[in-house]
GUNU-432776 format. One record per residue (C-alpha): residue number from 0; residue in three letters; y, z, x. Coordinates in steps of 0.1 Angstrom, whole numbers, plus 2048, in hexadecimal, padded with zeros to 3 digits. Example, Ala and Ser with C-alpha at 12.3 -4.5 7.8 and 13.67 -1.06 7.14 Angstrom:
# GUNU-432776
@numi = 0 marke = ALA py = 7D3 pz = 84E px = 87B
@numi = 1 marke = SER py = 7F5 pz = 847 px = 889
***
This chain:
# GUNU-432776
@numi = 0 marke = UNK py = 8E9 pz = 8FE px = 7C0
@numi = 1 marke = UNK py = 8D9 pz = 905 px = 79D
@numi = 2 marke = UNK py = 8E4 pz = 8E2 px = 792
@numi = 3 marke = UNK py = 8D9 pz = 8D2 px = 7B0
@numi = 4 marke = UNK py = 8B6 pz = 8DD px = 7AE
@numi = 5 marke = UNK py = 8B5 pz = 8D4 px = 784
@numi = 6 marke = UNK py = 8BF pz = 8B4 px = 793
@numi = 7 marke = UNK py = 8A3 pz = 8AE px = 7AD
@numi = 8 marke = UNK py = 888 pz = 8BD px = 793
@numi = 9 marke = UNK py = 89A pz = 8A1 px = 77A
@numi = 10 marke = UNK py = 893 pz = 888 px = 795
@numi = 11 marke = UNK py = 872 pz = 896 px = 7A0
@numi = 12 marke = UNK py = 865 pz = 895 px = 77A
@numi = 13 marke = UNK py = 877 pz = 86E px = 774
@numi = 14 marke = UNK py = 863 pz = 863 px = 78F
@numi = 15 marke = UNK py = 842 pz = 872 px = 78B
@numi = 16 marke = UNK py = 844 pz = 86A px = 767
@numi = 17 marke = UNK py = 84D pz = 844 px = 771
@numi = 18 marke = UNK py = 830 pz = 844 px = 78D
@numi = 19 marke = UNK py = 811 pz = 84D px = 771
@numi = 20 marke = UNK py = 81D pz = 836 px = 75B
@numi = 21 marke = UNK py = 820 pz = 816 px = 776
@numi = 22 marke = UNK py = 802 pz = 824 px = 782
@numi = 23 marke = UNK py = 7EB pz = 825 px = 75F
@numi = 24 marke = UNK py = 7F6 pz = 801 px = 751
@numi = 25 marke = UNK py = 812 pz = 809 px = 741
@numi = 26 marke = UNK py = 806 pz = 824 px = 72B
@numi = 27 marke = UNK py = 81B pz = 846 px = 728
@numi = 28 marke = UNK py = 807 pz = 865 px = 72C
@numi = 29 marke = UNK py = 801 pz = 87B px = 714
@numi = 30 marke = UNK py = 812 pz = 8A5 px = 714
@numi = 31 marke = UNK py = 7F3 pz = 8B2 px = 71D
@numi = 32 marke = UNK py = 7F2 pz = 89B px = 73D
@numi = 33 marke = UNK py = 815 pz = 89A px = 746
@numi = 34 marke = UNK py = 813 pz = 8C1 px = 740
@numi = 35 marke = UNK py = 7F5 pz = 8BF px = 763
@numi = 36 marke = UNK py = 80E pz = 8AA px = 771
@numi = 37 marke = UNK py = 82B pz = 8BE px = 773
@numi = 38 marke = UNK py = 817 pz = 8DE px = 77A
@numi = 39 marke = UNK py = 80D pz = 8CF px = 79A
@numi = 40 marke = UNK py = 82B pz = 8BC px = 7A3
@numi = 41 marke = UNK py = 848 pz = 8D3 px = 797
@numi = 42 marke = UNK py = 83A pz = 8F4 px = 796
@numi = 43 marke = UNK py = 823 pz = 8F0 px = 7B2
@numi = 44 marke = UNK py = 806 pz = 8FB px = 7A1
@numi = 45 marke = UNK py = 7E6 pz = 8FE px = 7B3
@numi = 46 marke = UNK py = 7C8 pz = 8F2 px = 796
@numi = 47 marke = UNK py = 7A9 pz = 907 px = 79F
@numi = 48 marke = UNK py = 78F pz = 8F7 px = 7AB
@numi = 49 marke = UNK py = 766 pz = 900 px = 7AD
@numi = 50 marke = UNK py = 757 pz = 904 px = 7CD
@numi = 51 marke = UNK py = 742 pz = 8E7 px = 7D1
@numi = 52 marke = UNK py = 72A pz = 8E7 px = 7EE
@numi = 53 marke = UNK py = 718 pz = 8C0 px = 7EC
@numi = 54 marke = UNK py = 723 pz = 8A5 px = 7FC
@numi = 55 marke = UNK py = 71F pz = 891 px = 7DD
@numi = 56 marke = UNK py = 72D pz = 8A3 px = 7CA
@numi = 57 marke = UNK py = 74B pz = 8AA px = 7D7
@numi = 58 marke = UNK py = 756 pz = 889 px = 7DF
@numi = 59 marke = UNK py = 750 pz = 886 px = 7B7
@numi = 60 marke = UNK py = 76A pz = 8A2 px = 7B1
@numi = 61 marke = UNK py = 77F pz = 894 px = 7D1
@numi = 62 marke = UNK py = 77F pz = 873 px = 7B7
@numi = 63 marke = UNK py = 788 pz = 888 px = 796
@numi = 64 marke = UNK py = 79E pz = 898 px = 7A9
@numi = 65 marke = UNK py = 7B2 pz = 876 px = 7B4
@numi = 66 marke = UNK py = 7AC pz = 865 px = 791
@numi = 67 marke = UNK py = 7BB pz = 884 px = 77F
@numi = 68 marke = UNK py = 7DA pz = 885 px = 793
@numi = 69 marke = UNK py = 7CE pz = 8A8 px = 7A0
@numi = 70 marke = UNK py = 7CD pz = 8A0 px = 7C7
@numi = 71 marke = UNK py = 7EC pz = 89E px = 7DA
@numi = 72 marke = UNK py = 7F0 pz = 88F px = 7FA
@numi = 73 marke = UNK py = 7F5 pz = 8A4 px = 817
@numi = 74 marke = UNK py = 80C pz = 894 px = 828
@numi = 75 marke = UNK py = 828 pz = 88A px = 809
@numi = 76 marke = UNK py = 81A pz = 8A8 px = 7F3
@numi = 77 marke = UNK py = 819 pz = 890 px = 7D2
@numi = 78 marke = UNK py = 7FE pz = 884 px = 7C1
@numi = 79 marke = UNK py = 7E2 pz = 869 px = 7C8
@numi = 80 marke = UNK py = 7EB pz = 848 px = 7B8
@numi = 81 marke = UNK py = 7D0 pz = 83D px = 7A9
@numi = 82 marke = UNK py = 7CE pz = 81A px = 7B9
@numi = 83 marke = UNK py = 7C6 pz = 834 px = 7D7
@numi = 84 marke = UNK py = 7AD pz = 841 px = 7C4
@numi = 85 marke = UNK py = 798 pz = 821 px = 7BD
@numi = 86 marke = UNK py = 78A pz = 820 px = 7E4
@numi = 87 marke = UNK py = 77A pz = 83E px = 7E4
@numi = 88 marke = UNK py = 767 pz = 833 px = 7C3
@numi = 89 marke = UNK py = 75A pz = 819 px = 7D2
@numi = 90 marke = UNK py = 756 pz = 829 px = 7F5
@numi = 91 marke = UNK py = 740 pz = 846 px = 7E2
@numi = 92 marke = UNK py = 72D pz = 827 px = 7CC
@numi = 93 marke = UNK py = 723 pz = 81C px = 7F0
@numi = 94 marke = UNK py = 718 pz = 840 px = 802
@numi = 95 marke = UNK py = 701 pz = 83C px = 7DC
@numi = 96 marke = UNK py = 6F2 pz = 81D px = 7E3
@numi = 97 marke = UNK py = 6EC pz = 824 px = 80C
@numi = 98 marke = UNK py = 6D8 pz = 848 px = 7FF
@numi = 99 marke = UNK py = 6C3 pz = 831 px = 7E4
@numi = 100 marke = UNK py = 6BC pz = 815 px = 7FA
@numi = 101 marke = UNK py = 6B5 pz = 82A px = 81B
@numi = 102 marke = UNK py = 6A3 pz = 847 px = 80A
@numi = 103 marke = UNK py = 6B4 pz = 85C px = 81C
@numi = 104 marke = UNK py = 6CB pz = 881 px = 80D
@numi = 105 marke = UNK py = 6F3 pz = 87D px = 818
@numi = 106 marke = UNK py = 703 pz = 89F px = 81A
@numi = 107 marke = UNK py = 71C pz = 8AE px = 82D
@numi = 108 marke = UNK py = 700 pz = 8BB px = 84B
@numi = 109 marke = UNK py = 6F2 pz = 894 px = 84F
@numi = 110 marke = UNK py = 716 pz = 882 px = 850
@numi = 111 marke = UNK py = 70F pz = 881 px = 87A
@numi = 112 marke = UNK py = 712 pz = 864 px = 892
@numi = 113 marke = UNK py = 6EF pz = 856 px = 885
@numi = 114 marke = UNK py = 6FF pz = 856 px = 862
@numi = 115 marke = UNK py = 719 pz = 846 px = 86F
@numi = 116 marke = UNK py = 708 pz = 828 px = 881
@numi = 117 marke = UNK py = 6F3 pz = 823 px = 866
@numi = 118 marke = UNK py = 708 pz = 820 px = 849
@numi = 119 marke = UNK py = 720 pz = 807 px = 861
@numi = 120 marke = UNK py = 700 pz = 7F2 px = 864
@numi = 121 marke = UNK py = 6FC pz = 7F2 px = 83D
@numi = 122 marke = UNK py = 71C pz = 7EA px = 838
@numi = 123 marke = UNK py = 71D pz = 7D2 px = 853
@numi = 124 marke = UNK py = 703 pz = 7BC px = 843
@numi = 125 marke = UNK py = 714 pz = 7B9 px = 820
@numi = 126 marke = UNK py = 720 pz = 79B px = 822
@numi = 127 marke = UNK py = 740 pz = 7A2 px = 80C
@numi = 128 marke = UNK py = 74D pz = 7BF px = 821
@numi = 129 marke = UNK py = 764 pz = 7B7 px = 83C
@numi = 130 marke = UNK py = 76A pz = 7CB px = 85A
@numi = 131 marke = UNK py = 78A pz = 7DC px = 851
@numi = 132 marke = UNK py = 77B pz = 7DC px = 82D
@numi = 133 marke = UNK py = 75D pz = 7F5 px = 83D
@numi = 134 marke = UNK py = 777 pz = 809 px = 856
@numi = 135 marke = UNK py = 78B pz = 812 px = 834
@numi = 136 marke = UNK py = 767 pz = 81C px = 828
@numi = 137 marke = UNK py = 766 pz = 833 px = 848
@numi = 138 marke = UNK py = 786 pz = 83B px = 845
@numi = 139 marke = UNK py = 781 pz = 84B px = 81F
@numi = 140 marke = UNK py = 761 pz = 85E px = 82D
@numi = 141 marke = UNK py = 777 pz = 86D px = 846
@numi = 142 marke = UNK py = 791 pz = 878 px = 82F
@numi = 143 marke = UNK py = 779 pz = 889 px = 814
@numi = 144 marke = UNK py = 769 pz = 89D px = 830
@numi = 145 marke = UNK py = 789 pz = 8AA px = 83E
@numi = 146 marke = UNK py = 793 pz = 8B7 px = 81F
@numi = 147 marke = UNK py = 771 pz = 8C7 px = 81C
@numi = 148 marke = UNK py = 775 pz = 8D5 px = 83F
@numi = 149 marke = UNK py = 79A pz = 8E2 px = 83B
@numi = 150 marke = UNK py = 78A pz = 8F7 px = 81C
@numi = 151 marke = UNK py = 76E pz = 906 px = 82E
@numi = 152 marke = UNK py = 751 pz = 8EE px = 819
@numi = 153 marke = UNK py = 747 pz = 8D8 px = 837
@numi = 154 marke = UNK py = 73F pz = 8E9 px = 859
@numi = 155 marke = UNK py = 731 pz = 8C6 px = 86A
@numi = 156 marke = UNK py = 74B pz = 8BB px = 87D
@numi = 157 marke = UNK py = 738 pz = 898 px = 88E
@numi = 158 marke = UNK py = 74F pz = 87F px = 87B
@numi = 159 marke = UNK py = 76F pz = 88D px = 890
@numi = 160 marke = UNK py = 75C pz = 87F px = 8AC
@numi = 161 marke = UNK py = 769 pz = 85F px = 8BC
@numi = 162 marke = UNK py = 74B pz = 84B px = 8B4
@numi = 163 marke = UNK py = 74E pz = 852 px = 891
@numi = 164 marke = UNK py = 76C pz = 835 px = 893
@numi = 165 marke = UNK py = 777 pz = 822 px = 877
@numi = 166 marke = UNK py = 772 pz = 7FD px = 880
@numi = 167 marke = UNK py = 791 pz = 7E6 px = 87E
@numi = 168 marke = UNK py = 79A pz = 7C2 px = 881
@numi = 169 marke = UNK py = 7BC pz = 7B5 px = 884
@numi = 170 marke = UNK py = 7C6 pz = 7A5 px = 863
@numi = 171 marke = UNK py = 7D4 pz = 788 px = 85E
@numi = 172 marke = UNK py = 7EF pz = 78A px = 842
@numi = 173 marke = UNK py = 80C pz = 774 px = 838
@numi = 174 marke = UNK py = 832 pz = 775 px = 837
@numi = 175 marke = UNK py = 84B pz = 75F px = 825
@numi = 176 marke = UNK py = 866 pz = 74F px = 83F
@numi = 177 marke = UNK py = 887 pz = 750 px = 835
@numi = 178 marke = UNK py = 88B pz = 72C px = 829
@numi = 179 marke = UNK py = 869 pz = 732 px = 811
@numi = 180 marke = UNK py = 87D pz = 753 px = 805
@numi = 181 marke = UNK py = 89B pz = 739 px = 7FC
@numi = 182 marke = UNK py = 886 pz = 724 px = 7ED
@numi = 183 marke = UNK py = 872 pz = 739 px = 7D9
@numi = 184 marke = UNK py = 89B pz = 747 px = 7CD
@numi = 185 marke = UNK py = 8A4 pz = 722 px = 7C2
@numi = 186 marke = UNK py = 888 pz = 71C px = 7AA
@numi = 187 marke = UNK py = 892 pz = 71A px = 78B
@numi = 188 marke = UNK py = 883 pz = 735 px = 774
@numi = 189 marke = UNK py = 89C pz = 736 px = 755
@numi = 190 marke = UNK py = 87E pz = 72A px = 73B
@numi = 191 marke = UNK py = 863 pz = 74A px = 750
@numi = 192 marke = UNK py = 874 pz = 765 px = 747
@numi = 193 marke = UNK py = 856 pz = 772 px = 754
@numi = 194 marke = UNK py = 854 pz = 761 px = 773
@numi = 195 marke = UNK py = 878 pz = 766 px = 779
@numi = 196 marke = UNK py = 878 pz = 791 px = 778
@numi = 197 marke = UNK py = 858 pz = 78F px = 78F
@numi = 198 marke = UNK py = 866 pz = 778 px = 7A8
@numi = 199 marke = UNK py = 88A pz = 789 px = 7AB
@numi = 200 marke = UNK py = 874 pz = 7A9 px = 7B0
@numi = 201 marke = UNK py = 861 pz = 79C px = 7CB
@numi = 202 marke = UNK py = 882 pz = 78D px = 7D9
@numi = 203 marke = UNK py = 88F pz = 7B7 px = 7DC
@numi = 204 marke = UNK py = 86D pz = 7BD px = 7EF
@numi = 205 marke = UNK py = 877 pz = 79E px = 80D
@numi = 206 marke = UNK py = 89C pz = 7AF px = 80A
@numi = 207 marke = UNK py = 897 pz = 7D3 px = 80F
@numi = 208 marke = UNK py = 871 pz = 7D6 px = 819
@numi = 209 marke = UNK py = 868 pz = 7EC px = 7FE
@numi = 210 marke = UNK py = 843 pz = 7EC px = 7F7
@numi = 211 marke = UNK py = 83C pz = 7E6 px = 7CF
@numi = 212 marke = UNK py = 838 pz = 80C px = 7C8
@numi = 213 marke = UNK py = 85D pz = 815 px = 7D8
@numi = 214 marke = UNK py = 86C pz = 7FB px = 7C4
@numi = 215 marke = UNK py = 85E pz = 7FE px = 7A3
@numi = 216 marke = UNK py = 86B pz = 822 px = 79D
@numi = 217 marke = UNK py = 895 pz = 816 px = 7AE
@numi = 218 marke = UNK py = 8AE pz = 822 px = 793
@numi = 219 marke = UNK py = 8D1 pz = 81F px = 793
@numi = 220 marke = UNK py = 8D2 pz = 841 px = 7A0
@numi = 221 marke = UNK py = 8C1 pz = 837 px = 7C0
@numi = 222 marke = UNK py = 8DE pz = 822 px = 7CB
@numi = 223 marke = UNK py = 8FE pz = 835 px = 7DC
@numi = 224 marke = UNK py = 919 pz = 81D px = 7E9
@numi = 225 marke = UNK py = 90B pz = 802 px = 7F4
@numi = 226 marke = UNK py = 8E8 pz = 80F px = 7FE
@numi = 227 marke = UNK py = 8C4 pz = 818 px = 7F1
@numi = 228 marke = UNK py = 8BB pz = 83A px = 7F1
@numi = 229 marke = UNK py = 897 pz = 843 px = 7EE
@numi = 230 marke = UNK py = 878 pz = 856 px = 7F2
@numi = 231 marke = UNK py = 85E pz = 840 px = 7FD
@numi = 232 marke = UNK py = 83F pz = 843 px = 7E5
@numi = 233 marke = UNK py = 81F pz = 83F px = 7FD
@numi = 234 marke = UNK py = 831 pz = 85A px = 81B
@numi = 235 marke = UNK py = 84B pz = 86D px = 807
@numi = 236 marke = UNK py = 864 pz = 85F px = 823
@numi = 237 marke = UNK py = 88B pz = 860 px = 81A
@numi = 238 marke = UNK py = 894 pz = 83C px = 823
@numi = 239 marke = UNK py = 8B9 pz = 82C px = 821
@numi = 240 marke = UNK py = 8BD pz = 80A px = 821
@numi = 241 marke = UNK py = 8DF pz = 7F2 px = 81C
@numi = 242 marke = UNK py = 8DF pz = 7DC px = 800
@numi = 243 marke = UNK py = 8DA pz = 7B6 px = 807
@numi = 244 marke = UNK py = 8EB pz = 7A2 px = 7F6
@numi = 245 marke = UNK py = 8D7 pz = 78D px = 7E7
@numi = 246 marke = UNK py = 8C6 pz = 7AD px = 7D7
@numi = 247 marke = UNK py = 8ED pz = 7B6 px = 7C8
@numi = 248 marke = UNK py = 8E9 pz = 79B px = 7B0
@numi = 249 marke = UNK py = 8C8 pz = 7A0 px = 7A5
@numi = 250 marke = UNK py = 8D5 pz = 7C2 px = 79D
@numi = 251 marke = UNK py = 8F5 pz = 7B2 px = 78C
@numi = 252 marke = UNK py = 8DE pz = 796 px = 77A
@numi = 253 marke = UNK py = 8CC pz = 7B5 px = 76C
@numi = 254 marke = UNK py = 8EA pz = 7C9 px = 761
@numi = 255 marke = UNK py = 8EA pz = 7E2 px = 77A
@numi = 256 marke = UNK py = 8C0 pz = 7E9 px = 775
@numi = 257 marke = UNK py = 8A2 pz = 7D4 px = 78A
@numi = 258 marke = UNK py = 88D pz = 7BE px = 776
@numi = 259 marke = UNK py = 871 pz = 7D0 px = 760
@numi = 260 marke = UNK py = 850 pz = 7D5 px = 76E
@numi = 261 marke = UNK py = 82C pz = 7C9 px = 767
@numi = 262 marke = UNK py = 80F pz = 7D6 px = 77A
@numi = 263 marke = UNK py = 809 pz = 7D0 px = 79C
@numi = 264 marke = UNK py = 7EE pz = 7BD px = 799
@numi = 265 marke = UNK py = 804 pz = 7A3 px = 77A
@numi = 266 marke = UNK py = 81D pz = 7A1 px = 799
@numi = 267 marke = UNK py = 804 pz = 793 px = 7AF
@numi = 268 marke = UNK py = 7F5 pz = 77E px = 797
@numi = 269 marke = UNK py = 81E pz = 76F px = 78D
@numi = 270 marke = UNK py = 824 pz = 770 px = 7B3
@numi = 271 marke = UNK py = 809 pz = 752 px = 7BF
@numi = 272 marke = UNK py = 811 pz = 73D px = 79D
@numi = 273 marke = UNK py = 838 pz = 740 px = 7AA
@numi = 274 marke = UNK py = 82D pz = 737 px = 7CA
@numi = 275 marke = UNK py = 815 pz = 718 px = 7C2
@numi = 276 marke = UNK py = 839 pz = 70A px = 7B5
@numi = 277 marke = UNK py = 843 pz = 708 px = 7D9
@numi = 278 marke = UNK py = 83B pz = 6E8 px = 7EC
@numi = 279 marke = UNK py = 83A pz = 6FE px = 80F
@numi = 280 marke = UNK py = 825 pz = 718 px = 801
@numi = 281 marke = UNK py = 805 pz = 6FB px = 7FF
@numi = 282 marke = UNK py = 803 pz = 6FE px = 823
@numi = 283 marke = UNK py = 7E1 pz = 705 px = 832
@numi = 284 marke = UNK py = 7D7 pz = 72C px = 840
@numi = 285 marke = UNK py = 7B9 pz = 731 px = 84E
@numi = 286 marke = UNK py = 7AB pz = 756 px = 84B
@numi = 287 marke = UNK py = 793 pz = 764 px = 864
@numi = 288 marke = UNK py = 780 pz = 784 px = 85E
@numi = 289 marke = UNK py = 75C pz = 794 px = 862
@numi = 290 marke = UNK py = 748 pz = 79A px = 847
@numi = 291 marke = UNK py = 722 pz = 79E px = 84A
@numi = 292 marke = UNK py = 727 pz = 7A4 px = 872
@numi = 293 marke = UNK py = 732 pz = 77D px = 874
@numi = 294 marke = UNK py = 752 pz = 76D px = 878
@numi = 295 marke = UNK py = 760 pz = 75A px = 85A
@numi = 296 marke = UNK py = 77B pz = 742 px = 857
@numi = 297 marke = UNK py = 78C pz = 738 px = 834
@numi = 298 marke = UNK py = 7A6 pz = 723 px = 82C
@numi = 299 marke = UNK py = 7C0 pz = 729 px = 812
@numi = 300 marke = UNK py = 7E0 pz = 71B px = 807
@numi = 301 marke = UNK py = 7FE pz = 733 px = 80C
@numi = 302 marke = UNK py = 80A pz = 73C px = 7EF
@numi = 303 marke = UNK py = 7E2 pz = 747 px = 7E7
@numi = 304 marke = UNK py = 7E9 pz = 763 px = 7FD
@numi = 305 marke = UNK py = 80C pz = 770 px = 7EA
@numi = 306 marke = UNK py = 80A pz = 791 px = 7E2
@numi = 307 marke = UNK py = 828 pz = 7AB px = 7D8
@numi = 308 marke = UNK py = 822 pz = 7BB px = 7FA
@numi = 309 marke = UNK py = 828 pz = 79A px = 80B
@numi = 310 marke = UNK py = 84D pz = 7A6 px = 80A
@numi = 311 marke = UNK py = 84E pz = 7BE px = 818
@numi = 312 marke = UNK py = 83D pz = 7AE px = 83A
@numi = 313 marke = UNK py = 858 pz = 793 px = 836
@numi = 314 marke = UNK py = 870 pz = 7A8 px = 836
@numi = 315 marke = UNK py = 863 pz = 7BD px = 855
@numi = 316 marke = UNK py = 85D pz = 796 px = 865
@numi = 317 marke = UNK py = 880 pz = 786 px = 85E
@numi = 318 marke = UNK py = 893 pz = 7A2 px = 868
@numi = 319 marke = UNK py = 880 pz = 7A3 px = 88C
@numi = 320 marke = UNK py = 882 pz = 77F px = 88F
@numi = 321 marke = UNK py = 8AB pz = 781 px = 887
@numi = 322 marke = UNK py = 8A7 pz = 799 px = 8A5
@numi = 323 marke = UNK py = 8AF pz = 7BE px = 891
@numi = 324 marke = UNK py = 8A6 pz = 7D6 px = 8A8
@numi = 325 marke = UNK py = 880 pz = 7E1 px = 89F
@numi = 326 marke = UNK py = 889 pz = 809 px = 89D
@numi = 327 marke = UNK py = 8A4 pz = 7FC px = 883
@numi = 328 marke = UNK py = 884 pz = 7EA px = 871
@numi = 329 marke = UNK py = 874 pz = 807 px = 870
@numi = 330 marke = UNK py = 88C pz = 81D px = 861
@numi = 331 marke = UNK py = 88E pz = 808 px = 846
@numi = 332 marke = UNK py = 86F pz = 803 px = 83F
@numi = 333 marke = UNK py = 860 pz = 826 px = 849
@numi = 334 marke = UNK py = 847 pz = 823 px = 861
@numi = 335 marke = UNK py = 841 pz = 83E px = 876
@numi = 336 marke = UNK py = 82E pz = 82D px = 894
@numi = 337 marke = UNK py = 837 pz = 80B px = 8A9
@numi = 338 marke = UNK py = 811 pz = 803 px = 8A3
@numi = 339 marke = UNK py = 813 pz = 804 px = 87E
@numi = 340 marke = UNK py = 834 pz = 7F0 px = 879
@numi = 341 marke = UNK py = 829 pz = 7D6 px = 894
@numi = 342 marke = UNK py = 809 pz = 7C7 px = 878
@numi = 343 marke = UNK py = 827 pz = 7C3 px = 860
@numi = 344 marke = UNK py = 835 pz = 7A6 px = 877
@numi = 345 marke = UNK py = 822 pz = 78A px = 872
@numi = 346 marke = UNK py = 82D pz = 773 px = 88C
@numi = 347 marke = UNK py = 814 pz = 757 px = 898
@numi = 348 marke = UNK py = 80E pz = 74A px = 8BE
@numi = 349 marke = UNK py = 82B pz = 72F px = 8BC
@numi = 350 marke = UNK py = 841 pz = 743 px = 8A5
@numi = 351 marke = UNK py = 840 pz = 75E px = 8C1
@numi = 352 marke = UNK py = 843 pz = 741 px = 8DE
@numi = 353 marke = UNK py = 860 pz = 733 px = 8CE
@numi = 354 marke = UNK py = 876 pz = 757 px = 8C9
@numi = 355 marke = UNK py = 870 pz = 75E px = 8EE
@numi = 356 marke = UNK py = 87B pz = 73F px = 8F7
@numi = 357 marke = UNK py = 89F pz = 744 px = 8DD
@numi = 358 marke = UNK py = 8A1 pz = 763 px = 8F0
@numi = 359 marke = UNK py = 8A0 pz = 74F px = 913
@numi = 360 marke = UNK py = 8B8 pz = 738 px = 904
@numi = 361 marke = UNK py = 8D1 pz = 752 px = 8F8
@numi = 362 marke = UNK py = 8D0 pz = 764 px = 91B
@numi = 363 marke = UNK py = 8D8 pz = 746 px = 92B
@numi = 364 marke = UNK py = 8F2 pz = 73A px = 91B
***
């Protein structure tokens, strides 16, 4: 028993330690940091923290908080990444600006339904911010005043009402069909070394529906005969999921290890100059969303819209279109609700049309 728990604090430390440093760029952190870090993740150390009674202000220390790897998430009890943490920077920039511009004090006693339909109007007319851009804005104001709440700081409790809604839009995303995954395999990538380790990355993302962060930390250690392992990153989920085999031979090509990482941001970059090599990624997509309270329409080529996490919604797509049962989807994937895992499947009007009618044609024959 005493060697099985050195052997999860081992694992807990590896992965915490391998988190930071995909997380700040590359850099490793230095003792003093990975000291904090330990102390909250291992040892379970509460850091003490001054009452702070603005509303201001503590969304500030809510940000240090996040940024310094000192606030864990309540539901996986690990640390804020800080890609998390970048929202609520710009979410408290905005609350800023609406105080300056409407000459009016935010604090935890005004944040009421009048707030709340005028900041949605001030948002509304920026032309840059889309819908679902302003409901994650919401969404972060909501979150911040919880916390506040659950310690006792915040005793207004009008944003729990069911007018203070975050505002949504479906959105419209991409996935890669199976014979664009193929082709994307074939391309020959021997002089892009480069190229080559992001795209057979992105290739374990459409084979095991991983999300970036999951797959970035996989050691050797994660796979157990014949299957992946792991703790997902954003929900602290076990998940265990068969290895394709397609995603053997990356592992074989790479002597047993995945491909070394760049930054997430490098793999998106890598990902849409891989995919303007494809001929069928130059079709047209047209994007409709609402920004400044009016409907806009863009059109892009489709491999403009490539991003690491586009994997993971092939994935999700190929294997309902192959007709894997959707609860098996979603244990691979971990989503928790049929709502959730049903915006990963990216099906269009025909593409729907013409599975219903393979189903037709199956049961008849």
């Amino acid at each position: 028993e005493f060697n099985a728990r050195l052997d999860d604090i081992r694992d807990d430390i590896k992965n915490l330690f391998r988190r930071w440093v995909n997380d700040n760029d590359g850099n490793i952190p230095d003792p003093e940091t990975l000291k904090q870090l330990l102390n909250k993740e291992v040892r379970k150390l509460k850091p003490k923290m001054e009452v702070i009674h603005s509303f201001l202000a503590y969304f500030e220390d809510f940000n240090n908080r996040s940024k310094n790897g000192n606030r864990i998430n309540p539901k996986t009890k690990k640390s804020i990444v800080n890609n998390t943490s970048k929202g609520f920077i710009s979410t408290l920039n905005h609350i800023k600006e609406f105080q300056k511009t409407y000459k009016r004090k935010i604090d935890f006693s005004t944040i009421d339904l009048e707030f709340y339909n005028d900041y949605i109007n001030y948002l509304t007319n920026r032309p840059t911010l889309s819908s679902n851009t302003i409901g994650d804005h919401i969404k972060r104001i909501k979150t911040v005043l919880n916390e506040a709440t659950e310690k006792g700081i915040n005793k207004n409790l009008a944003f729990r009402s069911r007018y203070f809604a975050k505002p949504s839009e479906a959105a419209e995303s991409i996935y890669l069909t199976e014979t664009e995954i193929v082709e994307l395999e074939e391309l020959d990538l021997t002089r892009d070394p480069k190229l080559e380790r992001v795209r057979d990355l992105f290739l374990i993302g459409c084979y095991t529906g991983l999300r970036y962060s999951d797959y970035s930390i996989l050691e050797p250690e994660h796979i157990k005969g014949g299957f992946i392992e792991i703790s997902q990153i954003k929900t602290g989920g076990k998940i265990v999921i068969p290895i394709h085999d397609k995603v053997r031979k990356i592992i074989e090509k790479y002597d047993g290890k995945l491909p070394s990482l760049i930054s997430n941001q490098k793999t998106n970059d890598y990902l849409k100059e891989l995919g303007k090599r494809l001929p069928s990624l130059h079709a047209k997509i047209s994007k409709t969303s609402t920004k400044g309270g009016l409907k806009v329409t863009k059109n892009f080529k489709k491999w403009e819209l490539l991003s690491s996490h586009t994997g993971r919604r092939s994935f999700a797509t190929n294997e309902y279109l192959a007709g894997t049962p959707s609860i098996t989807i979603k244990a691979i994937t971990g989503h928790k609700t049929e709502e959730a895992f049903l915006r990963y499947i990216k099906l269009t009007p025909n593409e729907h049309a013409i599975l219903l009618k393979q189903h037709w044609d199956k049961r008849n024959k």
